[in-house]
C-alpha positions, 0 to 999 in steps of 0.5 A: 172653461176656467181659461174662458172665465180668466180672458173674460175677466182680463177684457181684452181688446184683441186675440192673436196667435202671432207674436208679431201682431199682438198689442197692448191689452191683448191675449196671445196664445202660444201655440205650437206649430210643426215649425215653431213653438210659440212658447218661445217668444214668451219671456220677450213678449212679457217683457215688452207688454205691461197688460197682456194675457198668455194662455200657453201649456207650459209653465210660466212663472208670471201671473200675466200667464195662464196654463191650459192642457189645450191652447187651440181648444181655449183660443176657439171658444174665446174667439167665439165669444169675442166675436159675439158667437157669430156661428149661432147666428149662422146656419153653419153646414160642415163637409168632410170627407177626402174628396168631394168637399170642395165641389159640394160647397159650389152647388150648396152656395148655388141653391142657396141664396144669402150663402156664403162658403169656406174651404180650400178654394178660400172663401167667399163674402158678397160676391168677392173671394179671399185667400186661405193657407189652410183648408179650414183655418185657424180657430180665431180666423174661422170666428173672425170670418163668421162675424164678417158673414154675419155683418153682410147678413149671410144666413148660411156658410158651407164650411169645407172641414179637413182632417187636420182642423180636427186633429188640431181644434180649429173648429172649436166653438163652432156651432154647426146644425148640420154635418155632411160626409162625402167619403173617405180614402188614402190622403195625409199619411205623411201625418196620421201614418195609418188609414185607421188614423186618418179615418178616425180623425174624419169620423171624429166629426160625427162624434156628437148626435148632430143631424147628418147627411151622410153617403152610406155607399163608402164603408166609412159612411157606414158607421155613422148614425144610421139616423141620418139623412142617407144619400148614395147609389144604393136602395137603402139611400132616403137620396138615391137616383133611379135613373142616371145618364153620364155624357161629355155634355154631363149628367142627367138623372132622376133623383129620388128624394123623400117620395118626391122626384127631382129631374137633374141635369148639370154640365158636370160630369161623372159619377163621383159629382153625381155624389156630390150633387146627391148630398147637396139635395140632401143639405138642400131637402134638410132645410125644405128647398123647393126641388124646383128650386134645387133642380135650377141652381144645380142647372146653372151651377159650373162648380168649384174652379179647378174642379173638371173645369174644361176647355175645348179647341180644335175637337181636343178636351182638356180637363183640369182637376184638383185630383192629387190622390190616386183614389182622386185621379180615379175617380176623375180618370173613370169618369172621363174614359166611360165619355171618352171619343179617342183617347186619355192624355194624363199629366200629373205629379205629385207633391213633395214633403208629403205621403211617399206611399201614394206616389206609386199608387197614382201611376198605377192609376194613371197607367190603368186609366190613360192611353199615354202619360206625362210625368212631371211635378206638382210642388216639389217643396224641399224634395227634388222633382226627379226623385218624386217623380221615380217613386211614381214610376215605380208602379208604371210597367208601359213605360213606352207610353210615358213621358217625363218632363219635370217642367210642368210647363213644358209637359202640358205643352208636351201633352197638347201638341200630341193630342188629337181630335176627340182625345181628352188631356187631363191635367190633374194635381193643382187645379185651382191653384195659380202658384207652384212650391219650388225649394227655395221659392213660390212662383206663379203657376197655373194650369189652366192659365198655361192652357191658355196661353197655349191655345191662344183663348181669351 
């Protein structure tokens, strides 16, 4: 790549794709983003900076500036030999797929000792968890992150890759020995206008002859090499379980793996994690961990936070769940009516600026697979609640059994003081995340915090 020779050659002592961090001896990559063309800042940054390299797609009449065809393609092969190629020194395992990822990665870093991960809940190094704005980060920040794994002498990193780091090449130059999908269904239309897009955007991902595993129960998963490894509930899976048990306790199952048989048992719960479990096992038996070893991890393992996490007084459940899509409420919703003692207590929302079409699709879900349910919001950004919350109810015909409270506080307190002995309220849309986007502000939020407090528990 002529852009990797040139930064090579320039020997420079930093890279960066903010303006405001950039130095002396640098190389800044104007990029431009959804709000703010980089390009911009350009002709001051040249005239403040006697050494610096640009690497930008557009023109710049100085010799200081090198046009490329693809600025975030360029910036993650030059971060990754800045940072001394740490993804070969790695065993970088890559998730995609609309639901599951996030899950998978926990019970991965479970059975895997000297592991780390990376994706939507941020990621981990020695015990200690750090924040990111992006699923998958940027392409510097992800090489940047490798090294720091590779200093704390990491031998794996579970990586969570989302589809938008594939539409924008922020995985660039990272070597990955092994690829998982876990499935695919509607999420970020607002962006890729079309399933046909969004799935291509996934599937980008197993464009090369990696080694795979792969869930060939989803239709998606179906035309990915069928060389891979296999997981699912199929015959034709290599990991599939030949018998399985689901339970407000969580999921027992035999699990066959390869000729050999795993005995699971996980306080997880529903299918759906069963899945993710599978693919785990199958990660696990690609890199010839003993099933014992396996089989204990996966015991011990509460999974992501946020992630069906429970809470239980007084003979009520409440459940808090990531799911902010209708196939993921779904999925959660499913899981919880086939353990069900009494009733299904739904709260939810849904996000402005983003996918109208789902909206109503997730009342549609909730209505079907919950006894009552309370509207409220999720982060409404620019939009205003009341309308986010009209596009929801436009698919919900028993609106005696609906409650709308645009106070999302309000509404869990609303959902608790309803319930009753053996229901289960299920709060859904945030899960792990401890802030809420209002219009002109972000406050502390979180779900599972408000359940506290209301309930009194430490």
């Amino acid at each position: 790549m002529e852009c990797l020779e040139r930064i090579k050659d320039f020997k420079p002592v930093g890279l960066s794709y903010d303006s405001r961090k950039i130095k002396e001896d640098f190389v800044f990559f104007a990029i431009k983003g959804a709000h703010v063309n980089a390009n911009r800042f350009v002709p001051g940054i040249l005239s403040r900076f006697k050494r610096i390299l640009i690497v930008s797609e557009e023109n710049f009449d100085d010799d200081r500036c090198v046009k490329v065809s693809n600025v975030r393609k360029c910036m993650g092969f030059a971060a990754d030999w800045f940072y001394g190629k740490p993804s070969s020194k790695l065993k970088v395992v890559g998730i995609t797929g609309t639901n599951g990822k996030t899950t998978t990665t926990y019970l991965l870093k479970s059975i895997f000792e000297k592991s780390e991960l990376l994706g939507t809940t941020g990621w981990t190094l020695g015990g200690k968890r750090f924040e990111l704005k992006n699923t998958t980060p940027e392409s510097l920040d992800l090489h940047r992150i490798f090294r720091e794994m590779v200093k704390a002498k990491a031998e794996y990193c579970f990586v969570e890759v989302s589809s938008h780091s594939l539409s924008f090449n922020r995985i660039a130059g990272v070597r990955f020995v092994l690829k998982v999908f876990t499935n695919i269904s509607q999420d970020h239309l607002d962006f890729y206008g079309t399933m046909e897009n969004y799935a291509k955007a996934k599937l980008s991902f197993f464009s090369e002859n990696n080694p795979k595993v792969i869930n060939i129960d989803d239709e998606y998963g179906k035309q990915i090499s069928k060389s891979a490894i296999k997981y699912g509930f199929s015959k034709e899976a290599d990991v599939r379980p030949v018998n399985f048990d689901f339970s407000l306790d969580g999921i027992r199952m035999d699990v066959k793996a390869f000729g050999g048989i795993l005995h699971i048992e996980s306080p997880l719960i529903g299918k759906y994690n069963a899945y993710n479990m599978l693919a785990a096992i199958g990660v696990a038996k690609f890199f010839g961990v003993e099933s014992a070893k396996i089989e204990s991890a996966i015991r011990k393992s509460r999974g992501a936070p946020g992630r069906l996490e429970f809470f239980k007084k007084d003979g009520i459940y409440v459940v808090v769940d990531y799911a902010h899509t209708d196939d993921a409420m779904k999925n959660v919703l499913s899981a919880l009516n086939g353990i069900k003692r009494n009733r299904i207590i739904t709260v939810f929302g849904a996000g402005g600026d983003r996918d109208r079409t789902k909206r109503p699709k997730m009342g549609s879900v909730a209505e079907k697979l919950s006894d009552i349910v309370v509207v409220t919001s999720d982060n409404p950004r620019s939009e205003k609640p009341l309308r986010i919350i009209d596009d929801i109810l436009k698919s919900i015909k028993r609106k005696s059994d609906v409650f709308v409270i645009p106070n999302r506080f309000e509404a869990i307190k609303k959902a608790l003081e309803i319930a009753e002995n053996g229901d289960i309220v299920a709060i859904l849309g945030k899960g792990h995340e401890d802030y809420q986007i209002l219009k002109d502000r972000t406050i502390h939020f979180d779900d599972r915090e408000v359940v506290k407090e209301l309930w009194n528990l430490d």
